[in-house]
Residue, then its C-alpha position, 0 to 999 in steps of 0.5 A: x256407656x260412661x254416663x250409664x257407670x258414672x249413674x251407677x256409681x252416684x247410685x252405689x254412693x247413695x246406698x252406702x250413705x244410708x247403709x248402718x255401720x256394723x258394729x262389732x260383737x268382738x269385745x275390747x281387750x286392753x292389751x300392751x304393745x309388743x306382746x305375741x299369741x302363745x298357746x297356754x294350758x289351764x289345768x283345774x283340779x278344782x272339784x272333781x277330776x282334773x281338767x285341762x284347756x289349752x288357750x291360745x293367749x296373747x302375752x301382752x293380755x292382763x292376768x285379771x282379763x285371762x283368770x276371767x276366761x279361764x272362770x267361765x271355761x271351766x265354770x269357776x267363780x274368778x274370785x275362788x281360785x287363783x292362777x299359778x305358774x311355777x309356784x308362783x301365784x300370778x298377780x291379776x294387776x300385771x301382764x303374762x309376758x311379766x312372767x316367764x311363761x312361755x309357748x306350751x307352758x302350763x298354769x294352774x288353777x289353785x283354790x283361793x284358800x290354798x294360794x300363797x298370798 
Protein backbone atom coordinates (compact mmCIF):
# COMPACT_ATOMS: atom_id res chain seq x y z
CA UNK A 1 0.00 0.00 0.00
CA UNK A 2 2.99 2.50 0.53
CA UNK A 3 4.16 1.70 -2.94
CA UNK A 4 0.53 2.64 -4.21
CA UNK A 5 1.02 6.44 -2.37
CA UNK A 6 4.84 6.72 -3.02
CA UNK A 7 2.98 6.35 -7.01
CA UNK A 8 0.56 8.85 -6.45
CA UNK A 9 2.75 11.32 -5.09
CA UNK A 10 5.66 11.02 -7.99
CA UNK A 11 2.22 11.33 -9.86
CA UNK A 12 0.90 14.60 -8.31
CA UNK A 13 4.67 15.84 -8.88
CA UNK A 14 4.71 15.40 -12.52
CA UNK A 15 1.03 17.35 -12.87
CA UNK A 16 2.56 20.34 -10.90
CA UNK A 17 5.70 20.46 -12.89
CA UNK A 18 3.54 20.80 -16.18
CA UNK A 19 0.91 22.89 -14.21
CA UNK A 20 1.28 27.09 -15.60
CA UNK A 21 1.84 29.56 -12.83
CA UNK A 22 -1.14 31.87 -12.21
CA UNK A 23 -0.56 34.82 -12.88
CA UNK A 24 -1.94 37.65 -10.87
CA UNK A 25 -4.75 40.14 -12.45
CA UNK A 26 -4.19 42.53 -9.28
CA UNK A 27 -2.03 45.43 -10.48
CA UNK A 28 1.59 46.56 -8.36
CA UNK A 29 1.16 49.32 -6.28
CA UNK A 30 4.27 51.01 -5.06
CA UNK A 31 3.60 51.52 -1.46
CA UNK A 32 5.95 52.52 1.54
CA UNK A 33 6.77 50.42 4.49
CA UNK A 34 4.54 51.17 7.51
CA UNK A 35 1.69 52.82 6.05
CA UNK A 36 -1.97 51.35 7.32
CA UNK A 37 -5.72 51.08 5.59
CA UNK A 38 -7.75 54.01 6.22
CA UNK A 39 -11.17 54.81 5.07
CA UNK A 40 -11.08 58.13 3.06
CA UNK A 41 -14.12 60.08 1.59
CA UNK A 42 -13.94 61.77 -1.95
CA UNK A 43 -16.08 64.43 -2.51
CA UNK A 44 -16.80 65.79 -6.01
CA UNK A 45 -18.36 68.97 -6.87
CA UNK A 46 -17.05 68.75 -10.37
CA UNK A 47 -20.15 68.86 -12.76
CA UNK A 48 -23.54 68.50 -11.69
CA UNK A 49 -24.40 67.64 -8.31
CA UNK A 50 -22.31 66.72 -5.39
CA UNK A 51 -20.73 63.40 -5.25
CA UNK A 52 -19.19 61.61 -2.60
CA UNK A 53 -17.26 57.83 -2.45
CA UNK A 54 -15.63 56.36 0.59
CA UNK A 55 -12.40 54.33 -0.41
CA UNK A 56 -10.57 52.60 1.67
CA UNK A 57 -6.61 53.82 1.30
CA UNK A 58 -3.53 52.65 2.51
CA UNK A 59 -1.69 55.85 3.60
CA UNK A 60 1.61 54.64 2.52
CA UNK A 61 -0.19 54.91 -1.37
CA UNK A 62 1.19 57.94 -3.54
CA UNK A 63 -1.06 60.74 -3.99
CA UNK A 64 -0.54 60.44 -8.12
CA UNK A 65 -1.68 56.61 -7.90
CA UNK A 66 -4.88 57.69 -5.63
CA UNK A 67 -6.07 61.25 -7.73
CA UNK A 68 -5.87 58.23 -10.59
CA UNK A 69 -8.47 56.20 -8.99
CA UNK A 70 -10.56 58.49 -7.69
CA UNK A 71 -10.26 59.98 -11.81
CA UNK A 72 -11.82 56.86 -13.00
CA UNK A 73 -14.62 56.49 -10.15
CA UNK A 74 -15.94 59.39 -10.73
CA UNK A 75 -14.94 59.75 -14.55
CA UNK A 76 -12.99 62.84 -14.29
CA UNK A 77 -9.87 63.30 -16.26
CA UNK A 78 -6.85 63.33 -13.57
CA UNK A 79 -5.33 66.10 -14.70
CA UNK A 80 -8.76 68.36 -14.48
CA UNK A 81 -8.74 68.66 -10.75
CA UNK A 82 -6.75 68.28 -8.00
CA UNK A 83 -6.99 66.69 -4.79
CA UNK A 84 -7.60 68.76 -1.41
CA UNK A 85 -7.62 68.23 2.48
CA UNK A 86 -7.69 70.93 4.75
CA UNK A 87 -7.06 73.68 2.27
CA UNK A 88 -4.30 72.09 1.52
CA UNK A 89 -3.77 71.12 -2.17
CA UNK A 90 -2.01 67.83 -1.96
CA UNK A 91 1.14 67.15 -3.97
CA UNK A 92 0.95 64.00 -6.27
CA UNK A 93 4.92 63.33 -5.96
CA UNK A 94 4.32 62.49 -1.80
CA UNK A 95 2.36 60.05 0.15
CA UNK A 96 -1.14 60.49 2.10
CA UNK A 97 0.50 59.59 5.41
CA UNK A 98 2.82 62.90 4.57
CA UNK A 99 -0.35 64.64 5.23
CA UNK A 100 -2.42 64.66 8.39
CA UNK A 101 -5.26 62.64 6.97
CA UNK A 102 -6.69 60.42 9.11
CA UNK A 103 -9.47 57.53 9.32
CA UNK A 104 -12.97 59.22 7.91
CA UNK A 105 -11.39 62.17 6.99
CA UNK A 106 -12.76 63.88 3.92
CA UNK A 107 -10.55 65.13 0.65
CA UNK A 108 -11.85 66.98 -1.85
CA UNK A 109 -11.81 67.05 -5.72
CA UNK A 110 -11.27 70.96 -6.88
CA UNK A 111 -11.01 71.95 -10.70
CA UNK A 112 -7.49 72.30 -11.86
CA UNK A 113 -8.61 76.17 -12.64
CA UNK A 114 -9.32 76.88 -9.10
CA UNK A 115 -6.44 74.98 -7.04
CA UNK A 116 -4.15 77.12 -5.19
CA UNK A 117 -1.09 76.08 -6.82
Amino acid sequence: MSEDLDDLDEDLEDIEDKTPGIASKTPNVAQAPGGKDISIFFMSTIGPGEKKQKLLVNTGNNVGDIKTTVGNIFGINPSDFHLSHGGVTLDEGKLIMDYPVKDGDTILLIPASTAGR
